[in-house]
C-alpha positions in Angstrom: -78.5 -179.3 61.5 -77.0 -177.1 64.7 -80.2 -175.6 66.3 -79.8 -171.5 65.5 -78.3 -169.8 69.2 -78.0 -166.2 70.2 -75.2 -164.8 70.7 -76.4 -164.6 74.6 -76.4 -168.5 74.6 -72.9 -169.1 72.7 -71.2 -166.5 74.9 -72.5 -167.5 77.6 -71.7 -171.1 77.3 -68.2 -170.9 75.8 -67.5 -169.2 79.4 -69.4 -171.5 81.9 -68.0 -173.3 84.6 -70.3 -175.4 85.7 -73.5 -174.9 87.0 -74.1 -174.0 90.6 -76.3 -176.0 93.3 -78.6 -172.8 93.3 -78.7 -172.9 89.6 -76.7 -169.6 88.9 -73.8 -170.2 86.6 -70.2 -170.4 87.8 -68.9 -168.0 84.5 -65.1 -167.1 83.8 -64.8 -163.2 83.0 -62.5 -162.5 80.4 -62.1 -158.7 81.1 -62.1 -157.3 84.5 -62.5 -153.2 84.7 -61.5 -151.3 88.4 -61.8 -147.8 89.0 -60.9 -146.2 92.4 -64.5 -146.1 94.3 -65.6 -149.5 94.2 -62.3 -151.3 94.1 -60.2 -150.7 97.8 -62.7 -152.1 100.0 -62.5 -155.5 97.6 -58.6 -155.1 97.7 -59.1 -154.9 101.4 -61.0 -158.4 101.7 -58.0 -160.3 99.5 -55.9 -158.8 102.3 -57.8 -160.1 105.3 -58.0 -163.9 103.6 -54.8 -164.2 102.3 -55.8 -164.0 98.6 -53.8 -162.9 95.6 -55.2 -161.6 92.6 -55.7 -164.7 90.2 -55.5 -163.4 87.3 -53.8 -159.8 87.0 -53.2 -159.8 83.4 -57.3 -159.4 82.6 -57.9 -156.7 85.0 -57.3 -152.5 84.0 -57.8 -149.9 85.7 -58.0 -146.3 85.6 -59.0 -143.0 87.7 -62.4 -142.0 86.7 -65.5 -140.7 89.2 -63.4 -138.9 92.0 -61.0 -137.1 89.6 -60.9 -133.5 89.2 -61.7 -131.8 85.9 -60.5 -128.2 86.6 -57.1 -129.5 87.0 -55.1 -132.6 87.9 -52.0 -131.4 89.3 -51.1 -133.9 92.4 -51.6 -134.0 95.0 -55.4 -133.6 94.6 -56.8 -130.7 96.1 -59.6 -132.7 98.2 -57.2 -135.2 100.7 -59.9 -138.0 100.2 -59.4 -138.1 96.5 -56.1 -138.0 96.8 -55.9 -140.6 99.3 -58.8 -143.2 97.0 -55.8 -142.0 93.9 -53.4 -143.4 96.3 -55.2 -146.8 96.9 -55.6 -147.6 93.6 -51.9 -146.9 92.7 -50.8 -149.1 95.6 -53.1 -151.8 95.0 -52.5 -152.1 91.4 -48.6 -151.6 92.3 -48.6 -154.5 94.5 -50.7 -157.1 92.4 -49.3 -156.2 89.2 -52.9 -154.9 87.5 -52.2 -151.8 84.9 -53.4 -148.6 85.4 -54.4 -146.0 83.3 -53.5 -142.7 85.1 -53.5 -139.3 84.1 -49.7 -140.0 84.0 -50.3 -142.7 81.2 -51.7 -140.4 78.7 -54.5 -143.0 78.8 -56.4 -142.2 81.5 -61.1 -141.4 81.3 -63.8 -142.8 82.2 -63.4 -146.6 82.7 -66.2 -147.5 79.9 -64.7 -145.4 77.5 -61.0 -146.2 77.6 -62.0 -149.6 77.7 -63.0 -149.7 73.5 -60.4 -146.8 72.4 -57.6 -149.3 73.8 -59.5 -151.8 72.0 -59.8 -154.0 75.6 -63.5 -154.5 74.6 -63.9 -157.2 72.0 -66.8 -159.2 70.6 -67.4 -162.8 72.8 -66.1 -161.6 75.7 -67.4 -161.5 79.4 -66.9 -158.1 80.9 -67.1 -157.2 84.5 -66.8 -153.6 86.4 -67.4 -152.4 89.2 -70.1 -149.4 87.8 -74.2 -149.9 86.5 -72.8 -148.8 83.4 -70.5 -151.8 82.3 -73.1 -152.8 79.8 -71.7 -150.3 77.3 -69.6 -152.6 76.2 -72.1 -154.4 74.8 -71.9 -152.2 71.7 -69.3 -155.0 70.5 -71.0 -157.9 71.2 -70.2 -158.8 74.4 -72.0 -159.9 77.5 -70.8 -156.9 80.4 -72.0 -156.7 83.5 -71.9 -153.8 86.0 -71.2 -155.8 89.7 -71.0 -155.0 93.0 -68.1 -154.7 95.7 -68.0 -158.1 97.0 -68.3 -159.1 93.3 -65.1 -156.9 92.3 -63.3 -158.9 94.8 -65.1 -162.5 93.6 -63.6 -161.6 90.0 -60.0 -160.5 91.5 -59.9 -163.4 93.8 -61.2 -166.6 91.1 -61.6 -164.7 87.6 -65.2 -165.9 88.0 -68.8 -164.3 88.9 -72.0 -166.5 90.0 -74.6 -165.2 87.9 -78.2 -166.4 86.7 -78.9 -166.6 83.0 -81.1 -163.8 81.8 -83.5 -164.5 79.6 -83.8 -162.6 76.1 -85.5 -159.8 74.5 -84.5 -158.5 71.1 -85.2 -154.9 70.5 -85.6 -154.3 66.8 -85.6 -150.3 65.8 -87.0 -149.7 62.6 -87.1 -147.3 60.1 -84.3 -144.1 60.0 -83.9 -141.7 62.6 -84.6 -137.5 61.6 -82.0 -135.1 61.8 -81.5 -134.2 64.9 -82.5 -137.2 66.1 -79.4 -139.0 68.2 -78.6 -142.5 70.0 -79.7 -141.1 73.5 -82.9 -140.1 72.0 -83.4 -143.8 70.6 -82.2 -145.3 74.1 -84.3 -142.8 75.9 -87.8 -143.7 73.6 -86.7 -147.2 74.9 -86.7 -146.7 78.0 -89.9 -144.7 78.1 -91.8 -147.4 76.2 -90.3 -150.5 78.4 -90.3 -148.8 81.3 -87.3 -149.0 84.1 -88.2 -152.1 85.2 -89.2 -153.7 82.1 -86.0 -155.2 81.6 -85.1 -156.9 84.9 -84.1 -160.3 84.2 -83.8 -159.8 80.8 -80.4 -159.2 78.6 -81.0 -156.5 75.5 -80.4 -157.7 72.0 -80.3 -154.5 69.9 -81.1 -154.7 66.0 -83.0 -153.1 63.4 -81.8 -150.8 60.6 -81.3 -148.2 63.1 -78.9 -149.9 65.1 -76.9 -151.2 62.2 -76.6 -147.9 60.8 -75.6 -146.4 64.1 -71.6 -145.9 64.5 -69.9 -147.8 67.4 -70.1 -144.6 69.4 -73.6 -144.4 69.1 -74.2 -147.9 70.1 -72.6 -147.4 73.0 -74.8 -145.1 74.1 -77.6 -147.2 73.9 -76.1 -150.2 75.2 -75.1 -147.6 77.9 -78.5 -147.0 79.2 -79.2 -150.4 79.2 -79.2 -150.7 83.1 -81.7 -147.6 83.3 -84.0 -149.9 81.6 -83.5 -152.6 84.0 -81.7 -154.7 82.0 -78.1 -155.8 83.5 -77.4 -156.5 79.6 -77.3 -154.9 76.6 -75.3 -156.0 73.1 -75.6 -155.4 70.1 -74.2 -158.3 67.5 -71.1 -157.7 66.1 -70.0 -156.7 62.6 -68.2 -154.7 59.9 -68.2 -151.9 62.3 -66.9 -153.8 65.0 -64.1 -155.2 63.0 -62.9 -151.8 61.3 -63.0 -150.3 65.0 -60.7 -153.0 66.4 -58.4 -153.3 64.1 -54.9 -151.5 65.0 -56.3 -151.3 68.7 -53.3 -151.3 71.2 -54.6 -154.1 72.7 -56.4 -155.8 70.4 -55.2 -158.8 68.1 -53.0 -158.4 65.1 -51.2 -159.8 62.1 -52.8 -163.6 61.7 -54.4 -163.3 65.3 -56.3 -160.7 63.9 -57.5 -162.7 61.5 -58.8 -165.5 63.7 -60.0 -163.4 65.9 -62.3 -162.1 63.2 -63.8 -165.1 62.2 -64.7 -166.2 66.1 -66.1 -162.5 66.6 -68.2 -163.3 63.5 -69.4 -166.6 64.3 -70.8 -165.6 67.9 -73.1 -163.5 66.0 -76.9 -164.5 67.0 -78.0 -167.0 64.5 -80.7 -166.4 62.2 -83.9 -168.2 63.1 -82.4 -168.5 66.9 -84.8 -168.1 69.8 -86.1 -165.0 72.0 -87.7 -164.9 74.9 -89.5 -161.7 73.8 -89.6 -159.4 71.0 -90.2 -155.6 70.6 -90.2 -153.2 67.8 -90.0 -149.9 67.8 -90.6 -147.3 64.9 -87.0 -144.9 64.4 -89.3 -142.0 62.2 -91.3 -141.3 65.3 -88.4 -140.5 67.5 -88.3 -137.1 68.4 -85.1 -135.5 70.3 -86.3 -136.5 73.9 -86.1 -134.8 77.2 -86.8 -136.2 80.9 -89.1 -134.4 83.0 -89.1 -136.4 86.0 -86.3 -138.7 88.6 -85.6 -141.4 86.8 -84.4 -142.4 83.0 -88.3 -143.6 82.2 -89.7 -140.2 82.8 -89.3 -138.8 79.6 -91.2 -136.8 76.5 -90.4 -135.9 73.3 -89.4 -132.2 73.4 -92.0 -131.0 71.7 -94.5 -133.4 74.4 -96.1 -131.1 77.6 -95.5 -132.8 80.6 -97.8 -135.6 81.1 -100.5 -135.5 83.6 -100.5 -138.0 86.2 -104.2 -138.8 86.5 -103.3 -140.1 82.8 -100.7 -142.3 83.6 -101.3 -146.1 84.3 -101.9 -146.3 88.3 -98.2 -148.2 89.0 -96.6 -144.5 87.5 -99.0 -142.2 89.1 -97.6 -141.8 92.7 -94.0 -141.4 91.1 -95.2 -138.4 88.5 -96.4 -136.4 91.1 -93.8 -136.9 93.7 -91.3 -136.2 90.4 -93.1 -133.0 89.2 -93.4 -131.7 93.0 -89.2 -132.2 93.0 -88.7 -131.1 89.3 -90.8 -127.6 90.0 -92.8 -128.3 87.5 -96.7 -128.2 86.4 -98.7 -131.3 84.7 -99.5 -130.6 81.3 -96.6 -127.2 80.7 -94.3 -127.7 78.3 -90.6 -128.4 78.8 -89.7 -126.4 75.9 -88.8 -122.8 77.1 -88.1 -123.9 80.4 -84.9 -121.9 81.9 -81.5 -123.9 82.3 -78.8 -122.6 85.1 -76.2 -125.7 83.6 -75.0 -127.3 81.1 -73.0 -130.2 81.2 -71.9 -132.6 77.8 -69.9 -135.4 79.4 -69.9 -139.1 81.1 -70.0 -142.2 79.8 -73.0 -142.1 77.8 -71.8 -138.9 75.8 -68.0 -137.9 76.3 -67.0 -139.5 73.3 -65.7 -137.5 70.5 -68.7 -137.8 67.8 -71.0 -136.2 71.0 -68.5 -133.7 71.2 -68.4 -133.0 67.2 -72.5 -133.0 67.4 -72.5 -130.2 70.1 -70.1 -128.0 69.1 -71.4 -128.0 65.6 -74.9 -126.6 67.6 -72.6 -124.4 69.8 -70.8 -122.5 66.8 -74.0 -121.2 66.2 -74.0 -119.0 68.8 -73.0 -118.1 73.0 -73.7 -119.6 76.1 -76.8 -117.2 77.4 -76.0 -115.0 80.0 -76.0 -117.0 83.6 -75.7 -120.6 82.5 -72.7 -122.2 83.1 -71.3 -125.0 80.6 -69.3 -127.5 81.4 -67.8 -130.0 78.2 -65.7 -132.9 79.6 -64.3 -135.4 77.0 -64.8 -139.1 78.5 -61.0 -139.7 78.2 -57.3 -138.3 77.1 -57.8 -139.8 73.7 -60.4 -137.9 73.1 -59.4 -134.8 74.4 -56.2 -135.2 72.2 -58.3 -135.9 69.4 -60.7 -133.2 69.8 -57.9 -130.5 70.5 -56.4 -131.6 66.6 -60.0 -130.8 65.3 -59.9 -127.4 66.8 -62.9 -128.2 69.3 -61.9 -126.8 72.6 -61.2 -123.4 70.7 -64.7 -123.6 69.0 -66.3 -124.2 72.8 -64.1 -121.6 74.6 -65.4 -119.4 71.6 -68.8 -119.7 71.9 -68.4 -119.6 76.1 -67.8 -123.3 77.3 -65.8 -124.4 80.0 -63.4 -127.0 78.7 -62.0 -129.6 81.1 -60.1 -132.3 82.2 -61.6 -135.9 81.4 -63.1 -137.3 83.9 -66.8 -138.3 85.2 -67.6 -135.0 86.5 -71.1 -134.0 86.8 -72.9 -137.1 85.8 -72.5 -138.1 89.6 -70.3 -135.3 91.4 -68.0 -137.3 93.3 -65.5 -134.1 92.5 -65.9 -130.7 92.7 -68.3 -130.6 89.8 -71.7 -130.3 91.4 -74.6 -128.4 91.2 -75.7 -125.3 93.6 -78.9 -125.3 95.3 -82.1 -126.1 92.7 -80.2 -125.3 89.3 -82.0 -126.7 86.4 -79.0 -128.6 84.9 -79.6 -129.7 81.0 -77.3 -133.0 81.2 -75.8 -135.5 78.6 -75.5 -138.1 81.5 -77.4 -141.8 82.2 -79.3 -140.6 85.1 -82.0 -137.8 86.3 -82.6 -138.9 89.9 -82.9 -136.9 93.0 -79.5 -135.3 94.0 -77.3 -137.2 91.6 -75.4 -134.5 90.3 -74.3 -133.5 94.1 -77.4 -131.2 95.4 -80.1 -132.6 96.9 -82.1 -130.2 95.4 -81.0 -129.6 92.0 -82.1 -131.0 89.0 -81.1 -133.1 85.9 -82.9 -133.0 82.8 -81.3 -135.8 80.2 -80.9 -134.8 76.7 -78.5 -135.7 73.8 -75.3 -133.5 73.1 -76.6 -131.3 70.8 -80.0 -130.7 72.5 -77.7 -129.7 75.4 -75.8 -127.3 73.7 -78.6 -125.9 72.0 -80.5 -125.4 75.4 -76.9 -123.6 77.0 -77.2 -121.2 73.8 -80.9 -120.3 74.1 -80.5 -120.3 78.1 -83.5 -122.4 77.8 -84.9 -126.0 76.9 -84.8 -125.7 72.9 -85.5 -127.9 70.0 -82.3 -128.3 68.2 -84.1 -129.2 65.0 -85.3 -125.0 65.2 -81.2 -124.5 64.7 -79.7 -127.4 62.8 
C-alpha cells in the first residue's frame, strides 16, 4: 500500500528537477506572474547575457502597483510610471509574454486576475515577483512570492532553486460569528503563530472553517500567509475549486476538463499523510480583529485594549513599545472609539468582489463621517464590471465613497494614493508597517471590509457586529 503524501510532497515532486549540490531543489514553475516593478531590471539581465525568455507561453503579466486609480488616461500623469508602463509593454512586446493592460479589459492586481482568468489551478507551481504570490494557494497550489534575480531565473530556465519547506497543517475549527470574516481568521493566525512562526514552513489550511469558506475567502487567508512567515500557504483542492474553474478563459475544457479534474483531485493531501507540525485553532472565538501595532502579528480582537508590553513575552516587548510610541497610542486603551482620517477597502487581500458586497452592505447603512476620506478600489476590471452590474459603485458614491480605478493603490502607495502626514488609515490591506501606505508617519490599522466601512461611517474604530 502507497505511503499517504501531502499535497506539498506530490506537487512538489511531480515538478522536481533534480536535486541540487547544496540540497535545494532544481523545480520547473508552471505559471510565471510579472508586474511592472519587479520585472525590467530582470528583463535587463536576459539583455546583458544574451538570454531569451524560455518559456513565454507560462508567463502573464499585467499593470498593477504603480497604476493610477483616479484615472488611467495615457500617458500617466507621473513620467516614471508611465515610463515602468512602457517597459513592461516593450518587454512583453519583444518576447512574446501576454499582458493584461488596462487596454485588455483584463487588467488588476496580478494575484487577482490570475484566478478570475482561471491561470491559477490546483498542482501547479506558481512564481511572482510580489510576497503575496501565495494567494494562489487557495487552489491548491504551491506559489511562491520571489525576488528580482529570481524573476529573471524563471524567465531565463522556467525553473527556481528552492529548499523544501517543511509542513504545518493549520486546522480551524468550529464556525465563524457573523461578522466574523477570512481576514479576521488569517489575522487570529497570525497573532497566535506569530510573524516568524512560519519561516521554513509551508501552510496547510483545513478545518470546517476553511472548507466552508468560498474561494474568495480562502484567498485571503492564503494571502497573508507570507505575514506569518510562511513562503507557502494552500489550501487542498475541491468542489469549490472545480465549480470556480470551470468555464475559466484559460482553464481546461470539454474532455481536458475532465482530466484535469481527476489530477486536481488526486494531488489532494492523503489522509493519514505526514506533518511536520500541527495546530488547531478554535473559529467561535474569533472576534473581528484589528492591528494595533507595525507588523501583521500585532493584533487584538476589537473588543481587546491594547496590550501592555510588560505583559508580553520578552522577544515582543521592545517591538510593543517602539509600535505604540509610532501608532500614538497608550498600553491598555481601547482601539475601539479611536478616530480614523482614511478609509481604504482594496489590494489583494480584499478587492475582490464578495469584500466589496460585505462593505457596502455595512456602508448602505449610513455616510462616510465628516473628514474621513474613503477610498474603495476593486482588485481588477472584472470585478469592477461585475460590481457596477450589482449597482455597487452607486450604493458607495451614495453613502460618500470614492470609487476608483483597479489597481493596488493604498496597500503600498506606489501611485498617487498615499496618506498625509499621521492619518490614522483603517485598511483592508496585508500590511500595517511603518510608512507603507506612502507617509512615513501615517498609520495603518488592518481590518476586514466590513469593519472598514463600518469604522469610515462612525469616523471611528467600530464593531461592526453593533451594525450588522
Amino acid at each position: 500500500m502507497a505511503t499517504p503524501r501531502s499535497l506539498l510532497e506530490k506537487v512538489w515532486d511531480a515538478h522536481a528537477v533534480r536535486e541540487l549540490p547544496d540540497g535545494q531543489t532544481q523545480l520547473f514553475v508552471g505559471l510565471h506572474l510579472i508586474h511592472e516593478v519587479t520585472s525590467p531590471q530582470a528583463f535587463a539581465m536576459l539583455r546583458e547575457l544574451g538570454l531569451p525568455v524560455r518559456f513565454p507561453g507560462r508567463t502573464f503579466a499585467t499593470v498593477d502597483h504603480i497604476i493610477p486609480t483616479a484615472s488611467q488616461k495615457r500617458p500617466l500623469a507621473d513620467p516614471l510610471a508611465e515610463e515602468m508602463l512602457q517597459a513592461l509593454e516593450r518587454n512583453c512586446r519583444e518576447h512574446g509574454i501576454t499582458l493584461f493592460d488596462p487596454a485588455s479589459g483584463h487588467q488588476g492586481i496580478v494575484h487577482v486576475i490570475g484566478p478570475e482568468l482561471g491561470l491559477t489551478q490546483p498542482g501547479m507551481t506558481i512564481a511572482c515577483g510580489d510576497s503575496h504570490t501565495s494567494t494562489h494557494g487557495a487552489f491548491g497550489a504551491l506559489a511562491f512570492g520571489i525576488g528580482t534575480s529570481q524573476v529573471r531565473d524563471v524567465l531565463a530556465t522556467q525553473c527556481l532553486a528552492l529548499a523544501r519547506p517543511r509542513l504545518r497543517r493549520i486546522d480551524v475549527t468550529g464556525k465563524l460569528a457573523a461578522g466574523v470574516y477570512a481576514k479576521d481568521v488569517i489575522l487570529a493566525i497570525i497573532r497566535r503563530l506569530g510573524v516568524k512562526g512560519g519561516i521554513g514552513y509551508a501552510y496547510e489550511y483545513g478545518g470546517p472553517v476553511i472548507e466552508a469558506m468560498s474561494l474568495e475567502e480562502r484567498m485571503t487567508v492564503c494571502n497573508m500567509s507570507i505575514e506569518g512567515g510562511a513562503r507557502v500557504g494552500y489550501v487542498n483542492p475541491d468542489d469549490a475549486v472545480i465549480a470556480w474553474l470551470r468555464g475559466r478563459r484559460f482553464a481546461p475544457s470539454g474532455e481536458a476538463f475532465a482530466r484535469a479534474e481527476a489530477w486536481w483531485r488526486g494531488i489532494a493531501s492523503d489522509p493519514g499523510c505526514a506533518y511536520d507540525d500541527r495546530v488547531e485553532i478554535d473559529g467561535a472565538a474569533i472576534a473581528p480583529s484589528v492591528t494595533w501595532g507595525i507588523h501583521p502579528g500585532q493584533s487584538v480582537g476589537v473588543d481587546e485594549p491594547v496590550p501592555r508590553p510588560e505583559a508580553l513575552p520578552d522577544a515582543e516587548r521592545t517591538s510593543a513599545e517602539e509600535a505604540l510610541a509610532y501608532m500614538k497610542l497608550r498600553p491598555g486603551q481601547p482601539l475601539l472609539g479611536a478616530r480614523i482620517d482614511v478609509a481604504f477597502i482594496g489590494s489583494c487581500t480584499n478587492g475582490r468582489l464578495s469584500d466589496l458586497r460585505e462593505a457596502a452592505r455595512v456602508a448602505r447603512l449610513g455616510r462616510v463621517a465628516p473628514g474621513v476620506r474613503a477610498l474603495v478600489v476593486p482588485g481588477s476590471q472584472e470585478v469592477k464590471r461585475r460590481a457596477e452590474a450589482e449597482g455597487l459603485p452607486e450604493l458607495f458614491r451614495e453613502a460618500g465613497f470614492e470609487w476608483r480605478e483597479p489597481g493596488c493603490s493604498m496597500c503600498l502607495a506606489m501611485n498617487p494614493d498615499k496618506l498625509r502626514g499621521d492619518e490614522l488609515c483603517a485598511s483592508t490591506s496585508n500590511r500595517n508597517f511603518k510608512g507603507r501606505q506612502g507617509s512615513p508617519t501615517g498609520r495603518t490599522l488592518l481590518m476586514s471590509p466590513a469593519m472598514v466601512a463600518a469604522a469610515a461611517i462612525r469616523g471611528q474604530i467600530t464593531d461592526v457586529r453593533e451594525l450588522l
